[in-house]
Backbone as CSV, one residue per row, in Angstrom:
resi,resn,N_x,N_y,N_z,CA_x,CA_y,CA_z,C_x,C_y,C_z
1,UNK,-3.397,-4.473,6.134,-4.489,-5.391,6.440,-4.236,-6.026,7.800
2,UNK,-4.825,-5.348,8.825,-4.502,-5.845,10.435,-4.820,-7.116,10.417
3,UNK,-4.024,-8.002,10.976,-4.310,-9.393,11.176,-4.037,-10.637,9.886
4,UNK,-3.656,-9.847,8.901,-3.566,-10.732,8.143,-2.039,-11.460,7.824
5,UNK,-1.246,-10.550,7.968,0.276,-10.686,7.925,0.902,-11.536,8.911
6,UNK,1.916,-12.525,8.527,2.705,-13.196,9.829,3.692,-12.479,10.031
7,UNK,5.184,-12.252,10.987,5.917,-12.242,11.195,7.195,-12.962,9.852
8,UNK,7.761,-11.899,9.143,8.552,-12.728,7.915,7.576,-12.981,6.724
9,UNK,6.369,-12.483,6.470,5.816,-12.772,5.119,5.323,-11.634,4.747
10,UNK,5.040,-11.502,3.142,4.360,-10.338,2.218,3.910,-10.999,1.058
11,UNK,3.533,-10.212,0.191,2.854,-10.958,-0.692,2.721,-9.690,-2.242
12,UNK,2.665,-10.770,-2.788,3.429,-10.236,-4.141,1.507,-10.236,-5.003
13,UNK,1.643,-9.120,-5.358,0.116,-8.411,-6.154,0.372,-8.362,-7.562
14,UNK,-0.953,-8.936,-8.171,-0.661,-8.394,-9.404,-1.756,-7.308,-10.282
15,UNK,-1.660,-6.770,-11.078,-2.382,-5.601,-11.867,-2.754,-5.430,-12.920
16,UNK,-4.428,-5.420,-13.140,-4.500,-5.299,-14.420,-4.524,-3.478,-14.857
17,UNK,-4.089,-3.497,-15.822,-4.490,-2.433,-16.423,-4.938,-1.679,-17.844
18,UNK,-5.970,-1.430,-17.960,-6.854,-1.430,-19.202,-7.006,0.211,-19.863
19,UNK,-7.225,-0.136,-20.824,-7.542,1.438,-21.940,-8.564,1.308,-22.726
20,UNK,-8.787,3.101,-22.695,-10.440,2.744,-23.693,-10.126,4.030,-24.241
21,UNK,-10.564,3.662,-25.628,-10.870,5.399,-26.534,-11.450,6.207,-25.837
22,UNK,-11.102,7.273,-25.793,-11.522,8.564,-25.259,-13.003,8.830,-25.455
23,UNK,-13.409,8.303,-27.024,-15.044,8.581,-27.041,-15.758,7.484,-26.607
24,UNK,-15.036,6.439,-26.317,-15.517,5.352,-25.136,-16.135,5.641,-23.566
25,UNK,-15.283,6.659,-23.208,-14.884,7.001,-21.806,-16.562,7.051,-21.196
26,UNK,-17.028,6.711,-20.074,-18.197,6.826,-18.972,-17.817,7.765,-18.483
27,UNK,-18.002,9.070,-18.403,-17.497,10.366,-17.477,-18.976,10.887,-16.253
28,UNK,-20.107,9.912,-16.677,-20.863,10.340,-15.777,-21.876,11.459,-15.786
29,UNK,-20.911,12.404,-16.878,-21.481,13.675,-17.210,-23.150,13.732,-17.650
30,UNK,-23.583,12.432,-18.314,-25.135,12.797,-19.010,-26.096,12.048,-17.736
31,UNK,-25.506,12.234,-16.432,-26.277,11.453,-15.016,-27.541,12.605,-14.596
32,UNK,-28.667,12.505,-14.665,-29.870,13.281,-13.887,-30.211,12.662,-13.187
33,UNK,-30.950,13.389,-12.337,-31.857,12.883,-11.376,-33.176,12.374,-12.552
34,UNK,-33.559,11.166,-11.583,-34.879,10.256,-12.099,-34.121,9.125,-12.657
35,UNK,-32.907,8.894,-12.759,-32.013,8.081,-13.431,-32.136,6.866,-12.237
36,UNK,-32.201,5.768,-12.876,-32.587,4.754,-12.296,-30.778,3.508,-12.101
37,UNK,-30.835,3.324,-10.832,-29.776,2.516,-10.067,-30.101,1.188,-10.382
38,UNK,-29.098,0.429,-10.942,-29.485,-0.913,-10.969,-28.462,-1.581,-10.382
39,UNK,-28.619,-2.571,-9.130,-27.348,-3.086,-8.672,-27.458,-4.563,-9.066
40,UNK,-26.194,-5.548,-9.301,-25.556,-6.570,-9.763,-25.251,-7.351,-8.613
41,UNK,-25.730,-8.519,-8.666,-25.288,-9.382,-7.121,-23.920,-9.666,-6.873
42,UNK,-23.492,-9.492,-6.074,-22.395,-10.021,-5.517,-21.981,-12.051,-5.024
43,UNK,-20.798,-12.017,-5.010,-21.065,-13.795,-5.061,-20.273,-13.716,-2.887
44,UNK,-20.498,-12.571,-2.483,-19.998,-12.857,-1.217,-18.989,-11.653,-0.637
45,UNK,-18.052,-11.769,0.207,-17.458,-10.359,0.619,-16.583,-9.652,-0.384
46,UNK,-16.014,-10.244,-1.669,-15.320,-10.396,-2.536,-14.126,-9.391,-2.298
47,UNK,-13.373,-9.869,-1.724,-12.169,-9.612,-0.855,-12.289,-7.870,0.170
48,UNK,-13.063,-7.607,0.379,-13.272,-6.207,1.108,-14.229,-7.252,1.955
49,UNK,-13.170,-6.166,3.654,-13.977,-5.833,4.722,-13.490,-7.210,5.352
50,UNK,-12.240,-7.905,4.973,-12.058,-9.280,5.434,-11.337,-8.722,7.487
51,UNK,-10.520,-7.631,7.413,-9.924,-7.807,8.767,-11.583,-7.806,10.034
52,UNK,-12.325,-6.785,9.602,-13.721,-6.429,10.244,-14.107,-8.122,10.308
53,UNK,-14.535,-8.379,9.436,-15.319,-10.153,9.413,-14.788,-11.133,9.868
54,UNK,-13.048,-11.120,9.956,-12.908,-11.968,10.748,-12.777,-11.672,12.506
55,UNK,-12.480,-10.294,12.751,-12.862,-9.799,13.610,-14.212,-10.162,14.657
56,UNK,-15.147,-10.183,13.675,-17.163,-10.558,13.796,-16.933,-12.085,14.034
57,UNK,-16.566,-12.658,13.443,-16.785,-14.258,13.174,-15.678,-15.106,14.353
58,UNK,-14.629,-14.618,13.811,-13.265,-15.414,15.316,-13.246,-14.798,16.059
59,UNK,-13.489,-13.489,16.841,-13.243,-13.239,18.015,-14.270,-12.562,18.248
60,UNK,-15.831,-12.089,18.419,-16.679,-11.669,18.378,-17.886,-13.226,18.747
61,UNK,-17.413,-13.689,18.327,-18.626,-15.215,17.635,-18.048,-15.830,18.195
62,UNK,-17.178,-15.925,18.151,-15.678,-17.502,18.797,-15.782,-18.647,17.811
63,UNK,-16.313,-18.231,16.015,-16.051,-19.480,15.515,-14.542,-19.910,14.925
64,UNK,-14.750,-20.307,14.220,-13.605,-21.168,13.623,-13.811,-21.148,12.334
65,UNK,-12.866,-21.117,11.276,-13.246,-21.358,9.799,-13.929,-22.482,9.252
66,UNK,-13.786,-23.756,10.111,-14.737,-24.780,9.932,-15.598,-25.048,10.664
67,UNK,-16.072,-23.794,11.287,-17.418,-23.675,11.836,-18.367,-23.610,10.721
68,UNK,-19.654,-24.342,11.185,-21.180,-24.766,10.584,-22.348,-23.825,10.725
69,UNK,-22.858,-22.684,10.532,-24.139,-21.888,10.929,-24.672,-22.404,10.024
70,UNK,-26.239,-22.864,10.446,-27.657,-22.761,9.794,-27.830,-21.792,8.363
71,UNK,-27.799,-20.628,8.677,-28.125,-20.321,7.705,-27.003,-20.079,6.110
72,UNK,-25.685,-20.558,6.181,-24.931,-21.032,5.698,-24.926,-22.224,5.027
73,UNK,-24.570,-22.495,3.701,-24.807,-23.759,3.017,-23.645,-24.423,3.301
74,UNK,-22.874,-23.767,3.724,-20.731,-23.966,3.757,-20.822,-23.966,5.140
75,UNK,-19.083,-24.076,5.739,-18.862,-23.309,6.451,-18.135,-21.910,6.327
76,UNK,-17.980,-21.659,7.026,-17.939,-20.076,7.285,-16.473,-19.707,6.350
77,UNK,-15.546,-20.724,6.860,-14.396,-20.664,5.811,-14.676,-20.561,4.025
78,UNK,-15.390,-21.394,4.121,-15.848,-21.629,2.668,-16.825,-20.304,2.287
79,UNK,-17.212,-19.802,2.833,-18.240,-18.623,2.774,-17.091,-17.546,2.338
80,UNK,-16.455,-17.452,3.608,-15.065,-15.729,3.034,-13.851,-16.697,2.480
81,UNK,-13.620,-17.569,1.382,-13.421,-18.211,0.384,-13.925,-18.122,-1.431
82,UNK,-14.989,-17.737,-1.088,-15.663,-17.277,-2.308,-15.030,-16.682,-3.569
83,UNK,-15.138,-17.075,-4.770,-14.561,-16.368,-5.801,-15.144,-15.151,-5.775
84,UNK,-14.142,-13.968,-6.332,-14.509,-12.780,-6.362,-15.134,-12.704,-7.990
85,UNK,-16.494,-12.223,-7.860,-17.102,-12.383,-9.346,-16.337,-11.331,-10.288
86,UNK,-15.947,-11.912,-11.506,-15.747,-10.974,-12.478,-17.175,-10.105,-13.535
87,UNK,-16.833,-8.730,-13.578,-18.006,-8.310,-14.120,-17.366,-7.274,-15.496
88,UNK,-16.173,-8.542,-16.073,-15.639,-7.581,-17.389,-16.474,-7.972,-18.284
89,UNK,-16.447,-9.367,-18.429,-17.523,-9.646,-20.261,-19.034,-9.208,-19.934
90,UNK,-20.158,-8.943,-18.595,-20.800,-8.278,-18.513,-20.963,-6.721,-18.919
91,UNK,-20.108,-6.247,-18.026,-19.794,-4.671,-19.203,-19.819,-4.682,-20.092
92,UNK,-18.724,-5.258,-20.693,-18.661,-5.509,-22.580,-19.850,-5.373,-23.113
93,UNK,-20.313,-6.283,-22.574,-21.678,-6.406,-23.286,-22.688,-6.070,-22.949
94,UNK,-22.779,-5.017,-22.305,-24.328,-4.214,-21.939,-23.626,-2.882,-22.940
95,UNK,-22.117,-2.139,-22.521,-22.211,-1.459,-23.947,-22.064,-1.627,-24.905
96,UNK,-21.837,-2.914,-25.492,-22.086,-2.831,-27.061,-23.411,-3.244,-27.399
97,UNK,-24.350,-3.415,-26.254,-25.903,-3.858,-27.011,-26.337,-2.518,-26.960
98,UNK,-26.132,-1.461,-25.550,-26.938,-0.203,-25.079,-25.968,1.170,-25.230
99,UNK,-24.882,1.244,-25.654,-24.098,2.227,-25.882,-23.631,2.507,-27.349
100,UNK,-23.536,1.226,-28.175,-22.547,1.190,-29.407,-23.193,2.447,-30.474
101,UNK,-24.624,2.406,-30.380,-24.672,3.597,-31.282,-24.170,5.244,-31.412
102,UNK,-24.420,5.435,-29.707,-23.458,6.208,-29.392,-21.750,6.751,-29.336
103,UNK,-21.390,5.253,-29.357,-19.395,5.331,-29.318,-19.523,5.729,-30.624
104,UNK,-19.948,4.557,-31.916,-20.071,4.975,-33.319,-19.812,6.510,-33.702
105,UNK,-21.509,7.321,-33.483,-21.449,8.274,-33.444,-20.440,9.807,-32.800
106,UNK,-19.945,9.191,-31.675,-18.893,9.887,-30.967,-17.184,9.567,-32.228
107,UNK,-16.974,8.548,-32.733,-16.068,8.648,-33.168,-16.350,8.942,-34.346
108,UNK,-17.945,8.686,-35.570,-17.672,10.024,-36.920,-17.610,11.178,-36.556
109,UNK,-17.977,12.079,-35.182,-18.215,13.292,-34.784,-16.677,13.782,-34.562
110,UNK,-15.480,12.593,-34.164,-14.694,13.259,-34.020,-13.898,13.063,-35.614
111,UNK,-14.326,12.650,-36.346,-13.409,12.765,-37.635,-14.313,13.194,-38.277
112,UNK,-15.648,14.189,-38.391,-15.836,15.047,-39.012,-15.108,16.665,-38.152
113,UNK,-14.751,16.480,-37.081,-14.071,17.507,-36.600,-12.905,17.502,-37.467
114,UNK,-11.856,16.361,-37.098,-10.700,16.499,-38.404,-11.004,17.003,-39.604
115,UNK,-11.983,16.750,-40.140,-11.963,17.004,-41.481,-12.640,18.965,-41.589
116,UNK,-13.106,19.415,-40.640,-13.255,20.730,-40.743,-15.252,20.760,-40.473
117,UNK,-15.744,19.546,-40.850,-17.409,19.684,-40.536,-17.658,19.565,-39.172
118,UNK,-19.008,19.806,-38.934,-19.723,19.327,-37.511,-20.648,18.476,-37.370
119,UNK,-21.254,18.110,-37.169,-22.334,17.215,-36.643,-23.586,17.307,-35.436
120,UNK,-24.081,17.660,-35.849,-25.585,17.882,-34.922,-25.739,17.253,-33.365
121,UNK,-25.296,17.697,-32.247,-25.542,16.976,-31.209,-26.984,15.892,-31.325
122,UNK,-27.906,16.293,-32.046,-29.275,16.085,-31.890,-29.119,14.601,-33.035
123,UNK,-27.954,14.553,-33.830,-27.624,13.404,-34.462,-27.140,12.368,-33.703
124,UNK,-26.634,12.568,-32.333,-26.156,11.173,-31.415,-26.715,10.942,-30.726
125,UNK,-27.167,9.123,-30.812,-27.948,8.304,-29.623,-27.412,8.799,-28.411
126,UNK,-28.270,8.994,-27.192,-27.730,8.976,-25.878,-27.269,7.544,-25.196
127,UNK,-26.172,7.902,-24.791,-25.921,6.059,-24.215,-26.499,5.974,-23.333
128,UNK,-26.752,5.010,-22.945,-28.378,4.247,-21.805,-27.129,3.812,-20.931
129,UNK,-26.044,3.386,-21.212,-25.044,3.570,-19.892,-24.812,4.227,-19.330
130,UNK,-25.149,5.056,-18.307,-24.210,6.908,-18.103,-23.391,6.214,-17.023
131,UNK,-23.330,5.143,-16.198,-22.048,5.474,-15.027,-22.270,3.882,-14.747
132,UNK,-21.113,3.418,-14.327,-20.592,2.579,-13.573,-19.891,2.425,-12.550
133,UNK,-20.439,1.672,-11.377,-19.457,1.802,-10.154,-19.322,0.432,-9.664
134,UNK,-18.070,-0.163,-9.270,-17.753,-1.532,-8.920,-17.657,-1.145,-7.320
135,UNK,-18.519,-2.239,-6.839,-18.274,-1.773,-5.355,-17.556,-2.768,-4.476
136,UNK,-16.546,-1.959,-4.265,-15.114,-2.451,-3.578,-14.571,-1.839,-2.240
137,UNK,-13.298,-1.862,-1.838,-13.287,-1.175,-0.692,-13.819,-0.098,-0.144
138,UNK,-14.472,0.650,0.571,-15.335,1.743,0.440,-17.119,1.614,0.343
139,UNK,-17.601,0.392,-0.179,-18.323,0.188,-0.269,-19.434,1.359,-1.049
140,UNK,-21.082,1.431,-0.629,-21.544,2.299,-1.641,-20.885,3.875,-1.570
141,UNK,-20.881,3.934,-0.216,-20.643,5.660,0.394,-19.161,5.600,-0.761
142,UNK,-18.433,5.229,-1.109,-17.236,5.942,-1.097,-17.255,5.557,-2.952
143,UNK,-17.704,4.746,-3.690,-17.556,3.998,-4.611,-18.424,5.174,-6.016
144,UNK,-19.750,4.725,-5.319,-20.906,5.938,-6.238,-20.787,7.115,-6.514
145,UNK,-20.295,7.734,-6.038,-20.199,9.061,-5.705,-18.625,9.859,-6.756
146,UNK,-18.090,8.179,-7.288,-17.010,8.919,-8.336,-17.775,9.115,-9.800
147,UNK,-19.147,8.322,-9.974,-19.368,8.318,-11.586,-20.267,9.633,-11.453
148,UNK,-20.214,10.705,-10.217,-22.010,11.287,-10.022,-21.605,12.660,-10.933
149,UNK,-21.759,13.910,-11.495,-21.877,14.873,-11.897,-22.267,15.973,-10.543
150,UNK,-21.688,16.690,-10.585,-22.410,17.732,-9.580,-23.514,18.102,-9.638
151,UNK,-24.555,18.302,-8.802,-25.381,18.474,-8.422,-26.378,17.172,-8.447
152,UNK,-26.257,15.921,-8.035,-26.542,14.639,-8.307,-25.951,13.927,-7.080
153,UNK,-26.694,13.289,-6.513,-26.552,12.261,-5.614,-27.416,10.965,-5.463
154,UNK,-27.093,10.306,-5.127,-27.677,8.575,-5.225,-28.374,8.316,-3.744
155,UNK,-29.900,7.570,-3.929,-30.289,7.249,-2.933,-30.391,5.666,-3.200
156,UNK,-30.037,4.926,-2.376,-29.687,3.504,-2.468,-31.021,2.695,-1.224
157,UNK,-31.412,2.131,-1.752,-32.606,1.751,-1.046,-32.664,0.388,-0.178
158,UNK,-32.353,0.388,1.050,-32.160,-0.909,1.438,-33.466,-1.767,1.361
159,UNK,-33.165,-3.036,1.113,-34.363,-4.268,1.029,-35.068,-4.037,-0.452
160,UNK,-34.156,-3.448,-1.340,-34.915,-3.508,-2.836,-33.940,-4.709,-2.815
161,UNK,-33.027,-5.274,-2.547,-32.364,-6.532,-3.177,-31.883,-7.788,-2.352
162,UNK,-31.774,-8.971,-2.329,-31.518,-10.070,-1.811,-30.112,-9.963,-0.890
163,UNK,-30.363,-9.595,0.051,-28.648,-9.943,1.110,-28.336,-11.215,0.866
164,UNK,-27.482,-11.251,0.750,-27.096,-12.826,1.563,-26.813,-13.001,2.704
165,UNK,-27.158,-14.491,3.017,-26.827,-14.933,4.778,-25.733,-14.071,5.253
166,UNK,-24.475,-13.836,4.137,-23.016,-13.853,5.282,-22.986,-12.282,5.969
167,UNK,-23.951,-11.183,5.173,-23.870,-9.913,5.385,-25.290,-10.192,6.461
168,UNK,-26.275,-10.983,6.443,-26.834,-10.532,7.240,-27.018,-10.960,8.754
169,UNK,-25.672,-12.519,8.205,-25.206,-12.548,10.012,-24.357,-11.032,10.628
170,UNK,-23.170,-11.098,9.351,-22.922,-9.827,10.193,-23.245,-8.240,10.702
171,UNK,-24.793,-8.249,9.792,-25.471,-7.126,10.259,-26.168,-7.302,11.800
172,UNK,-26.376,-8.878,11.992,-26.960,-8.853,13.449,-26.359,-9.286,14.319
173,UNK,-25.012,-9.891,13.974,-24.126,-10.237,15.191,-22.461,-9.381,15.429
174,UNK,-22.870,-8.640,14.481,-21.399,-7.982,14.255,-21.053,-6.795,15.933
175,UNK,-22.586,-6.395,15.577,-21.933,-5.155,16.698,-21.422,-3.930,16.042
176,UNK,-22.041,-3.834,15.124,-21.266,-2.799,14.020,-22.192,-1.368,13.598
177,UNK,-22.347,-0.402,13.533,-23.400,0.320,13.247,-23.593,0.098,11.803
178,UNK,-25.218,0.487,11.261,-25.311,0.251,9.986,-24.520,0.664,8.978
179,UNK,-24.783,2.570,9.361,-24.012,3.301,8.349,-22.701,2.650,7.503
180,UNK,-21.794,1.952,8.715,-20.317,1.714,8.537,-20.381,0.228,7.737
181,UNK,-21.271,-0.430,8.313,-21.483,-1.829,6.881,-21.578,-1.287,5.834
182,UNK,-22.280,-0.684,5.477,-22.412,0.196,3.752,-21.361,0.872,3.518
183,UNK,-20.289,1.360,4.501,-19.246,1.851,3.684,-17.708,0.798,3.854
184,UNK,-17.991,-0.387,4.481,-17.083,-1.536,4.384,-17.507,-2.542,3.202
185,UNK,-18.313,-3.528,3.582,-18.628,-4.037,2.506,-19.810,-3.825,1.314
186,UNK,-19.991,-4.956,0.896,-21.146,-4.473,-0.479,-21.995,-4.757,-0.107
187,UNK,-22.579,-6.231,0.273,-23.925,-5.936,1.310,-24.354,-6.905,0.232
188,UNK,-23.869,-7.614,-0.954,-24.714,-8.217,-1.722,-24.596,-7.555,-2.737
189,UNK,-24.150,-6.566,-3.060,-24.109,-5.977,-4.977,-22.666,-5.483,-5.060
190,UNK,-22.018,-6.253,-5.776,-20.867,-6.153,-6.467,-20.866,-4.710,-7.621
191,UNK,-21.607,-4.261,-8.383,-21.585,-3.279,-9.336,-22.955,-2.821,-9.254
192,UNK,-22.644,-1.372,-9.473,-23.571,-0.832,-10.069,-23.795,-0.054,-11.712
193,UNK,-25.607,-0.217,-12.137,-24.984,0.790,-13.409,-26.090,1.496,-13.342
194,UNK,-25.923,3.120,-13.892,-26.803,4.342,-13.354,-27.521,3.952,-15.423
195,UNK,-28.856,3.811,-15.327,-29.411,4.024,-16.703,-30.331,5.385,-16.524
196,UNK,-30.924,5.970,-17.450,-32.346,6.263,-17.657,-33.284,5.149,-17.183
197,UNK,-34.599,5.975,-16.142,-35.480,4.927,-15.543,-36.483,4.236,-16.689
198,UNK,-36.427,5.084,-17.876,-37.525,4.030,-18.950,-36.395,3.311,-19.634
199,UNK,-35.513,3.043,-19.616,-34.252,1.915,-20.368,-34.225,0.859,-19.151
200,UNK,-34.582,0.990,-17.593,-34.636,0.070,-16.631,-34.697,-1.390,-17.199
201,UNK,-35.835,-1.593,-17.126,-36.442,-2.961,-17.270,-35.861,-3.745,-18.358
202,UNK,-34.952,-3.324,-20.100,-34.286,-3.652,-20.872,-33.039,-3.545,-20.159
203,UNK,-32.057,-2.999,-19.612,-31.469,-3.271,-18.989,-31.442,-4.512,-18.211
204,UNK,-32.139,-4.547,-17.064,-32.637,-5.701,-16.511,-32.347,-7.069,-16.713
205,UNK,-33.346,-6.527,-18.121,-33.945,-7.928,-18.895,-32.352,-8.904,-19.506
206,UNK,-31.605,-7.832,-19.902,-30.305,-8.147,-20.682,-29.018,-8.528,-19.505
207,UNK,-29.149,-8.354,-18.232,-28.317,-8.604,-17.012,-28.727,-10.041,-17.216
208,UNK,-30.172,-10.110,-16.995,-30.775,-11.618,-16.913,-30.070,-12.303,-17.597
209,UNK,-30.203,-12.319,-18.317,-29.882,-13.188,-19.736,-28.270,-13.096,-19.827
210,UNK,-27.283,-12.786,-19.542,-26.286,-12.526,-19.047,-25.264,-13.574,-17.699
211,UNK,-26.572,-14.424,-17.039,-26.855,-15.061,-15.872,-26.196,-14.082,-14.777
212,UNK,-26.408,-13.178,-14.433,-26.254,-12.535,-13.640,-27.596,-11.977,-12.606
213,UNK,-27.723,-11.583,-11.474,-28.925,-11.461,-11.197,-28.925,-9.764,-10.515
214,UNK,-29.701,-8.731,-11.233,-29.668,-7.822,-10.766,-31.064,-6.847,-10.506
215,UNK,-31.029,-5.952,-9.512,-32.663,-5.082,-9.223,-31.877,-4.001,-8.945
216,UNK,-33.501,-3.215,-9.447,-33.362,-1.299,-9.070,-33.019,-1.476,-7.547
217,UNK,-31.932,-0.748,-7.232,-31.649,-0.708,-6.159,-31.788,0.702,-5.480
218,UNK,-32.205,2.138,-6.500,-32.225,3.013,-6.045,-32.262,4.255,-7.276
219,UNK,-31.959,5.121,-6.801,-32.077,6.117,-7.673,-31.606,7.694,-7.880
220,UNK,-30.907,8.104,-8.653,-30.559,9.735,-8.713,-31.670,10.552,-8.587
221,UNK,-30.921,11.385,-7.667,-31.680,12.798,-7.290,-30.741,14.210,-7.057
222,UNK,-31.513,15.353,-6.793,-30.469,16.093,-6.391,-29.600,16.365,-5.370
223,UNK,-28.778,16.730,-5.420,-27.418,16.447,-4.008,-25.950,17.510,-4.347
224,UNK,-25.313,16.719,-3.804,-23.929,17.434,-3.761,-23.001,16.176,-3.845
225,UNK,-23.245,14.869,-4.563,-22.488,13.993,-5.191,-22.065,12.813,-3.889
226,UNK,-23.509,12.920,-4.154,-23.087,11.651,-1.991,-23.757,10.435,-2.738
227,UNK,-23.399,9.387,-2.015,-24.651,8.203,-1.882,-25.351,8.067,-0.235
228,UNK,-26.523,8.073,-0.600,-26.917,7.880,0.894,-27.861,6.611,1.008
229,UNK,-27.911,6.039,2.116,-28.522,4.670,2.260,-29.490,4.779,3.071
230,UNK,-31.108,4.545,2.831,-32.295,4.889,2.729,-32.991,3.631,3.134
């Protein structure tokens, strides 16, 4: 991380690390085109793209961390300060309202396998979850493109969703080409989740209510497993 390190210091990380049943697993695999993108707001740069921004802001801008812009409610310190939003008990709970019939079904299917029977594909709900992507270093270009299936690619639609001030000072004062903002930071959406486009709006509706604030941000089509920004 250029610029961030002193002379004599490091810094000690810590890690979560999580497990899920196998018939749990999001593999992405049931993703088509017409499948509808829904992105999740972000609460700010949430730790990606900090050497670039301060780059834009202290030596680009000539501010200061307790510098004041207008369109800022903070200052600027307080802006790349921001808690990084957590989006675990959200997950949780979009698949156990929009997936659970499916896991269910995935785990009698695998203990009627033990036992020697089968089970009717045409007997399991489709999960209305097919993919999740947290968008983090890499931003959309590098992030989307792990939940996609081959022959599937994501078109991400700019101005379907609310920027915030801090991305869209640095879209006009940065000096930065567009492309490369979309593959540094998030731009304003912390996660994405790929549904079926008629499950959209229940989706939606259940983010809402969630207090989270999220819009179609775009949509599967055919490709070779890219995201592209439109």
């Amino acid at each position: 991380m250029p610029g961030f390190y002193q002379p004599g210091e490091y810094d000690v990380s810590g890690t979560i690390v999580g497990v899920v049943e196998r018939s749990g697993i999001l593999d992405g695999k049931s993703i088509r085109p017409g499948d509808a993108v829904i992105g999740i707001a972000s609460s700010g740069l949430h730790t990606n793209g900090y050497s670039l921004a301060r780059k834009i802001f202290f030596e680009r801008m000539n501010l200061k961390p307790s510098s004041h812009l207008a369109e800022l409610s903070g200052t600027i310190g307080e802006e790349l300060l921001k808690v990084h939003l957590s989006y675990g008990r959200l997950v949780q709970a979009l698949l156990k309202k929009f997936n659970r019939g499916a896991l269910a079904a995935s785990r009698e299917s695998a203990a009627d396998s033990r036992r020697g029977s089968q089970r009717r594909s045409s007997d399991t709900p489709p999960c209305v979850i097919k993919g999740l992507a947290h968008i983090t270093g890499g931003g959309f270009v590098d992030n989307i493109p792990r939940v996609l299936p081959k022959g599937c690619d994501v078109v991400i639609r700019k101005g379907w969703w609310d920027m915030p001030p801090i991305f869209q000072i640095i879209k006009a004062k940065g000096g930065v080409p567009e492309e490369e903002l979309y593959q540094v930071f998030n731009m304003g959406i912390g996660m994405t989740v790929i549904v079926p486009m008629d499950k959209a709006e229940a989706a939606l509706r259940f983010i809402r209510t969630e207090r989270h604030r999220p819009w179609i941000i775009g949509e599967v089509v055919r490709g070779n497993g890219q995201a592209r920004i439109l």
